[in-house]
C-alpha positions in Angstrom: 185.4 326.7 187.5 186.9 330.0 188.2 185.7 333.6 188.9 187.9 336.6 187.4 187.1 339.4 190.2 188.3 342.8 191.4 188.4 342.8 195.8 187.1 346.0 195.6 184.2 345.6 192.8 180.8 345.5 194.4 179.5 343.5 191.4 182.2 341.3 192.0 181.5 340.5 195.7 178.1 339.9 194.4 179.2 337.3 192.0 181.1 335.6 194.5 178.4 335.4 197.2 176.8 332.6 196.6 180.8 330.5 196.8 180.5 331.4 200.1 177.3 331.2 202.0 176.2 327.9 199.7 179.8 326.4 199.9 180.4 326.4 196.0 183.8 325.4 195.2 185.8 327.6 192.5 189.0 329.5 191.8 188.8 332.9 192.7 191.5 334.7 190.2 192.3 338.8 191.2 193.3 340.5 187.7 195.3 343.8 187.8 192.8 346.7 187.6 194.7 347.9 184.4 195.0 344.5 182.5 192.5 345.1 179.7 193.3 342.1 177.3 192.2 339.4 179.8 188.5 340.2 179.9 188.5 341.1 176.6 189.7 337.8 175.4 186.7 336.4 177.7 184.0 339.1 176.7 184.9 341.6 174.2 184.8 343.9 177.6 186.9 345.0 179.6 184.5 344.5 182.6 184.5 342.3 185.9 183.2 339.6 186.7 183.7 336.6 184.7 182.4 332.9 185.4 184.9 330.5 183.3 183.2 327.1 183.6 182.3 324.2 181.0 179.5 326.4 179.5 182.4 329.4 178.3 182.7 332.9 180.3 179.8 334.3 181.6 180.3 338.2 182.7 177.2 339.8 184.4 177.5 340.1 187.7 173.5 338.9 188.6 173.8 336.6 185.9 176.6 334.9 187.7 174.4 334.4 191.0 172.1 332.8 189.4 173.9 330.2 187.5 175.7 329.5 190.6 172.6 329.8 192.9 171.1 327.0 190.1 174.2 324.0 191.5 172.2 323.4 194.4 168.9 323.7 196.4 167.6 325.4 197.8 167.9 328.5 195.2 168.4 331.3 197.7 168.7 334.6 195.1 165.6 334.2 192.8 163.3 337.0 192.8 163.4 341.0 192.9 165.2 343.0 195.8 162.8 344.6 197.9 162.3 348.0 197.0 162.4 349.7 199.9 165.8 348.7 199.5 166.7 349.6 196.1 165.3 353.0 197.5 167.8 353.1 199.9 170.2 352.2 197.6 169.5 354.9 195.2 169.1 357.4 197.4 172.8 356.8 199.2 174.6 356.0 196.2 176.0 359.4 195.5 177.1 359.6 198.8 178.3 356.5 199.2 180.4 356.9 196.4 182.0 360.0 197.4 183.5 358.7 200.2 184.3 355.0 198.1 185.5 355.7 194.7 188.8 358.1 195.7 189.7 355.4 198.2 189.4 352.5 196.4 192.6 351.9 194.2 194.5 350.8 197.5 197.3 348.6 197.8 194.6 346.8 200.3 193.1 345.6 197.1 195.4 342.5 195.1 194.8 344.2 192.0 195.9 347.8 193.2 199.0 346.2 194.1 200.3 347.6 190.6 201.3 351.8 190.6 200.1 351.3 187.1 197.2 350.1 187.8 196.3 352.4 190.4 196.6 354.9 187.6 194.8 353.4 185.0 191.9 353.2 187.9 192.1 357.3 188.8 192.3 358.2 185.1 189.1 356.1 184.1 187.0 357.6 187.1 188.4 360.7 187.5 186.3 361.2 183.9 183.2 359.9 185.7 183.4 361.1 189.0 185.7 364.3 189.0 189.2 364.8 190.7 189.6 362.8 193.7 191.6 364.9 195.6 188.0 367.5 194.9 185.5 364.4 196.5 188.2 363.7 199.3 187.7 367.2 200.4 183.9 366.5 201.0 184.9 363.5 203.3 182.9 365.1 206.6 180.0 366.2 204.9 179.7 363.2 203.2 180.6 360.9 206.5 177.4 362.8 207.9 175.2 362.2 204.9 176.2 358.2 204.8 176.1 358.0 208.7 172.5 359.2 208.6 171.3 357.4 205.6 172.7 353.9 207.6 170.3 355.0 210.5 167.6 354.6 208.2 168.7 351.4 206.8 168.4 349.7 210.3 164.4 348.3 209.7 165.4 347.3 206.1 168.2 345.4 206.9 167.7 341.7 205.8 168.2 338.7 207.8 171.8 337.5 207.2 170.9 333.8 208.9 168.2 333.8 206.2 170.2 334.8 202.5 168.4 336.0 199.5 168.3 338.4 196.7 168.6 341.7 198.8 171.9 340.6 200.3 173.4 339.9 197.2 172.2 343.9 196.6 173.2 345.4 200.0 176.4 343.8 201.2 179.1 344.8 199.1 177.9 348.1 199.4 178.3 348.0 202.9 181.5 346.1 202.6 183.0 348.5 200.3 182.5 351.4 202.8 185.0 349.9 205.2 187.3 351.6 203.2 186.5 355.1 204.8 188.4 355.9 207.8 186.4 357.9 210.5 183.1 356.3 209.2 180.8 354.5 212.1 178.0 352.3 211.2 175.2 352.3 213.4 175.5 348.5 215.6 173.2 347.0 214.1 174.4 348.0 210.4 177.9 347.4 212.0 176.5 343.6 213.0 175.0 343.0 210.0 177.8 343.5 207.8 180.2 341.8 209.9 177.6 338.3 210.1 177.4 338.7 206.3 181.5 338.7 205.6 181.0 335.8 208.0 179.3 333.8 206.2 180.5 334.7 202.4 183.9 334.4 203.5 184.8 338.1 202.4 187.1 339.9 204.9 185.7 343.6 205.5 188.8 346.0 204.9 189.7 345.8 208.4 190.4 342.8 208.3 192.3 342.6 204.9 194.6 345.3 206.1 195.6 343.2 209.1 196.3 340.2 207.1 198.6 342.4 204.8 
């Protein structure tokens, strides 16, 4: 079994989850962020993740968590997210990605390792998002909007000794904005995120930039 993944995808660190905190064993493959005819031979998308097991290729991320929640009992992700939590999560995003999406295509990242991939990545969101070098200029107002919208996160944080659906939502949001230098998470965000790449396995960007 093997999962195709970007490091710095949050649907990705979804899919892979479940590997970690119910000790599924499977290849985790990185793809360059520019290699189109991979997934596309898997798909007909160009889109991550993919599941390559007996069954075929299997490429939505929540799709994913549930086939691999399904190897073993207990099921830990089945259900709806809370939505006070999906709330949060909507109301953040913009934010959020602000301060995320310029920073992401970093060397930090196994599939940014490529220049030309970190191209290809700028071009594509540059069209969604605007010019990077425009949302890196809104870095402190942004910083402040995140750092107060993370204060209000503290009574809806799950229980990371206790998995489900919601962590699957909430971590790899969290996890991806360990990318943003300058940004403080309240402690008990801060703990939370730290417990939860614990127990998944996935190093916070800290961490992969002292193992580089």
């Amino acid at each position: 079994m093997k999962l195709y993944v970007y490091d710095h995808c949050p649907f990705c660190v979804r899919a892979r989850m479940p590997l970690g905190l119910k000790g599924i064993e499977a290849e985790t493959v990185f793809l360059d962020n520019h290699d189109e005819t991979t997934p596309i031979s898997m798909i007909g998308a160009k889109m991550l993740p993919i599941l390559e097991d007996g069954d075929g290729h299997l490429g939505e991320s929540l799709d994913i968590v549930h086939k691999l929640d399904g190897l073993s009992e207990p099921r830990l992700f089945d259900g709806e997210p809370r939505k006070d939590l999906t709330d949060w999560l909507r109301e953040a995003g913009p934010a959020i990605n602000t301060l995320v999406i310029p920073r992401a295509p970093d060397p930090v990242y196994p599939e940014f390792r490529d220049p030309d991939a970190v191209a290809y990545f700028t071009e594509k969101k540059e069209a969604n998002f605007g010019d990077f070098d425009g949302l890196l200029a809104k870095t402190d107002e942004k910083i402040r909007e995140v750092e107060a919208a993370l204060n209000r996160l503290i009574p809806l944080l799950p229980d990371p000794e206790a998995p489900s659906i919601d962590d699957i939502y909430l971590f790899p949001i969290l996890r991806g904005l360990t990318i943003v230098p300058g940004l403080t998470m309240p402690e008990p965000v801060a703990a939370y995120t730290a417990r939860m790449s614990e127990r998944t396995g996935l190093a916070l960007v800290p961490e992969l930039r002292k193992a580089a």
